[in-house]
N, C-alpha and C positions, 0 to 999 in steps of 0.2 A: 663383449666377451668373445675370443677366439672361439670358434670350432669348426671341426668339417663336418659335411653328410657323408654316412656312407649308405651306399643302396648293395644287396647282397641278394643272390637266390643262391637258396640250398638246395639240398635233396632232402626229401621228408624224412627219410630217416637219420640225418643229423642238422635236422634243423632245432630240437628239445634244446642239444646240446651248445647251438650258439645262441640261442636265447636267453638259457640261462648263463650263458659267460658275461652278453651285453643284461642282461636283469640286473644281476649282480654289481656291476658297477657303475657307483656313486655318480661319476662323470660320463654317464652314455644317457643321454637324454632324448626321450620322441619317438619311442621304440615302438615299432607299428610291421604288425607279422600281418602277413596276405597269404593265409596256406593255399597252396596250387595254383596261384597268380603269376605266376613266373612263366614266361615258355622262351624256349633257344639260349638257356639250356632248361628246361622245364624243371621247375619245382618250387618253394614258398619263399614271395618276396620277401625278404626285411630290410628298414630301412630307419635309420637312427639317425641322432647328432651325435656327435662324442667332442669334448673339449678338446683344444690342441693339444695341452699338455699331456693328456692319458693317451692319445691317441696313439702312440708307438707301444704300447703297450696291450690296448685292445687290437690293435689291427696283430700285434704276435701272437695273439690270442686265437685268434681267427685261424691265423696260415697254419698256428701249433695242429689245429683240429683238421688242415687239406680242405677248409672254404674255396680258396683261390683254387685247387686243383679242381676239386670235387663241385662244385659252382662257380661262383662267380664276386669278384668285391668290387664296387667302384668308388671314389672317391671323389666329392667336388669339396670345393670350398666352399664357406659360408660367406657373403659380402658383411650382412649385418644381420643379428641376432638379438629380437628382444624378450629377455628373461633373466627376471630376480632370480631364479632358482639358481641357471648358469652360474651368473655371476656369484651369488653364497657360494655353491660347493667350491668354483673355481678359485675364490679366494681361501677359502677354508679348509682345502683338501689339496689343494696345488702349488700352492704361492708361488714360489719362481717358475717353478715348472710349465704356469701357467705359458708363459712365451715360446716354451721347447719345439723347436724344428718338428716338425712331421717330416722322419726320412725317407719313407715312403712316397711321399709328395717331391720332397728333394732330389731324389733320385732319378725321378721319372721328369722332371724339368733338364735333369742332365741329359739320361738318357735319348731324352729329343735332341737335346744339342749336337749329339752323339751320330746322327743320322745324316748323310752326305747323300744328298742328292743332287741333280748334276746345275743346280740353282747355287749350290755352294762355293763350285771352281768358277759359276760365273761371278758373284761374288768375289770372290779374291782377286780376280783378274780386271773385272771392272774398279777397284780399289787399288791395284796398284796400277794401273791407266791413270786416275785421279792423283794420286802419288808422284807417279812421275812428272805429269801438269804441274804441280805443285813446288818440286825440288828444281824444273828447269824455269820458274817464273819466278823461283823462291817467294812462293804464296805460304805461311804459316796457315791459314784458312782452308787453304786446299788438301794441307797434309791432315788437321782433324777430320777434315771430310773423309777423307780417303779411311782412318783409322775407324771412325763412325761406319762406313759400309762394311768392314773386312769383318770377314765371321771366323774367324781362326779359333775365337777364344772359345767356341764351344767345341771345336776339336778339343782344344787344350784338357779343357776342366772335365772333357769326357775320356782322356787320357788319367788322367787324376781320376777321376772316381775310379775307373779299374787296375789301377795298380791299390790302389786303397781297397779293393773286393778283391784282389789276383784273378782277375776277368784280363788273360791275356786275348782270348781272340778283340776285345775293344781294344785295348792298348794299341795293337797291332794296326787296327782299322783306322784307330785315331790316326797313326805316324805316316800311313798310308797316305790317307786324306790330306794331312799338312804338308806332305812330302811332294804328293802331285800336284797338287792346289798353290805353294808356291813356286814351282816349278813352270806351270803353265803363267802364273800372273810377274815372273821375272822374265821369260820369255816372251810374252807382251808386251811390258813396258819396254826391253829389250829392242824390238820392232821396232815399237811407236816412236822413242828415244832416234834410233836410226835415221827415220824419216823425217825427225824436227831438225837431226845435225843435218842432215841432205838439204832443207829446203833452208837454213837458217831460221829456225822459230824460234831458239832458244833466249834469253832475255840478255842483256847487253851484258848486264854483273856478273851473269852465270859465264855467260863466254870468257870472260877478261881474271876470272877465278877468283870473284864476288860470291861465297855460297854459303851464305850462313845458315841456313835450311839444312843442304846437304853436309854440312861439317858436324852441326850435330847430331846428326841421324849416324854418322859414318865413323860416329869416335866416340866405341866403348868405354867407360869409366866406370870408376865406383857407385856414380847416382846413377847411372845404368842398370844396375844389380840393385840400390836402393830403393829406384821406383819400380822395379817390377816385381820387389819382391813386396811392398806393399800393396800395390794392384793385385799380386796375387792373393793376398788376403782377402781384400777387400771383396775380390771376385767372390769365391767363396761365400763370404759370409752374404751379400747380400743377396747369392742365389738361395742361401739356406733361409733366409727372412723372407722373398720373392721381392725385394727393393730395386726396384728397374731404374730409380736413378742414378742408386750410389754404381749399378754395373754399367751403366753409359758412363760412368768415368771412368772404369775400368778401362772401355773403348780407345778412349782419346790421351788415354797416357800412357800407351803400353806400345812402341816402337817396332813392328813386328812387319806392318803392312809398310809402312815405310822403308823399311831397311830391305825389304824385299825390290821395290822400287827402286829404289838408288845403284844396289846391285846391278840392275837392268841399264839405267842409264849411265853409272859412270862404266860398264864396258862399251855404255854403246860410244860415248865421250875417251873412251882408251882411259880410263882415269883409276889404273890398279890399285894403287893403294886404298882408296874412298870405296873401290869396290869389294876390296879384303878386311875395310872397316867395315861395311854394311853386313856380309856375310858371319863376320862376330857377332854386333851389334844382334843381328837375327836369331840366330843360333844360341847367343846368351838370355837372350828375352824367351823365347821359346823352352827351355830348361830350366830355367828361375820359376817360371809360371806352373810348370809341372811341378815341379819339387815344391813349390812354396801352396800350390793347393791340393796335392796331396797329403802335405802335413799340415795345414788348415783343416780340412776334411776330420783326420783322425783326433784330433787335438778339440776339436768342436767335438765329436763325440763324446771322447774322456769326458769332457769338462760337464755336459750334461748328464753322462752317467753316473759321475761324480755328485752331480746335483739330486737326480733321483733318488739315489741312495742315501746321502744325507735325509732327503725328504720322510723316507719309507722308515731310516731310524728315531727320526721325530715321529712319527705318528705308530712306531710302537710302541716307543716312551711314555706317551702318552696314554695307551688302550692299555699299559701296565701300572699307572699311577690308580 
């Protein structure tokens, strides 16, 4: 059975009032008050399970009454949980629901993504260093590699969640972040590129305009916008499930860190047109990815509010029969 912990300290005088919110409901299980156990910020610990499924609901419950202001909530996950109880209500008072996203938990895996510290631009930079290995050796091996290091995509999806909240100061941060990040790692490869034509490194095929690597990296199509527009679902969804491996495929199929790459190296090769394909190819994969996870984002929403609701007029149907 799904659920998280939450640990909370109140203040003693609206701690009555979250008690009896979490007393009250059916799916908060394990409820254990510590009056004045609490300190920084001082006051009474409480500390529950609550089913996944209700859990967007109790945690609103919470913020409705200024917990989070006025104290404090934190949230882990549960690994494993054993209880018949769980599992009846969870079946019995939840059904579908029982699977529903914790957006709170969701948000806040974004919101990390969200965070550019200067490990980020090395990232991008060391990935399209790897990229460009890759397009002048035309290694297909080297270009997953390279798409497997590059962290753009939580810029991306942290772009997407705040147009999806109209949180413009992240919007802004995100385009920032993507803007400089590949900026400095086409500038690099750019370098590196320079000094493989200077000494002759580059691969005999590559020279003699053998590049099948770089031809598809550097020439936007329709399955250019069809795989990125299901990567961008994909993204999405398995960050709202916490599914780490369906978003490693996210990684390795989404043209973003390569086409950065290529830019770099066919100017450093004089090679304009490959360079004015990359520069699409980048720029279309980067805009797909927004657009298609922020309407992922709200569309997952509906769809589960949709489902609660359904849920909530069955079970007054029933307390009316």
């Amino acid at each position: 059975m799904d659920m998280i912990h939450v640990r909370a300290v109140s203040p003693p005088d609206l701690t009555d009032r979250v008690v009896g919110l979490l007393a009250g409901d059916p799916c908060v299980l394990n409820l254990i008050v510590s009056p004045g156990a609490a300190r920084n910020p001082d006051g009474d610990a409480i500390a529950c399970d609550v089913l996944t499924g209700a859990a967007n609901e109790v945690l609103k419950s919470l913020r409705a009454v200024h917990l989070d202001r006025r104290g404090s909530i934190v949230i882990e996950p549960v690994d494993i949980a054993f209880s018949g109880r769980a599992a009846e209500i969870g079946s019995r008072r939840l059904g579908p629901l029982t699977r529903a996203p914790v957006w709170e938990q969701v948000e806040a895996r974004i919101r990390a993504e969200g965070t550019y510290a200067p490990s980020f631009f090395l990232y991008l930079v060391i990935a399209g260093l790897i990229g460009s290995v890759g397009i002048v050796t035309n290694s297909q091996i080297l270009i997953v590699a390279a798409m497997v290091v590059g962290p753009e995509y939580g810029a991306i999806v942290s772009i997407a969640l705040g147009i999806d909240r109209g949180d413009r100061p992240r919007v802004r941060r995100g385009f920032l972040a993507l803007g400089t990040g590949f900026a400095l790692a086409i500038t690099a490869t750019f370098a590196f590129s320079v000094l493989i034509r200077a000494f002759g490194l580059q691969s005999r095929a590559f020279d003699i305009g053998l590049r099948p690597v770089s031809d598809l990296i550097n020439t936007p199509n329709f399955f250019s916008v069809a795989v990125a527009t299901l990567a961008g679902i994909v993204g999405i969804v398995s960050l709202t499930e916490a599914r780490t491996s369906a978003l490693l495929g996210v990684f390795i199929s989404v043209t973003t860190i390569p086409a950065a790459a290529d830019i770099g190296v066919s100017v450093a090769f004089t090679s304009w047109p490959e360079a004015r394909g990359s520069l699409i190819q980048l720029l279309l994969n980067i805009v797909v990815l927004i657009v298609v996870g922020t309407g992922t984002l709200r569309c997952q929403r509906a769809v589960w509010r949709r489902v609660g609701a359904r849920r909530d007029r069955e079970d007054r149907a029933k307390l009316s029969r």
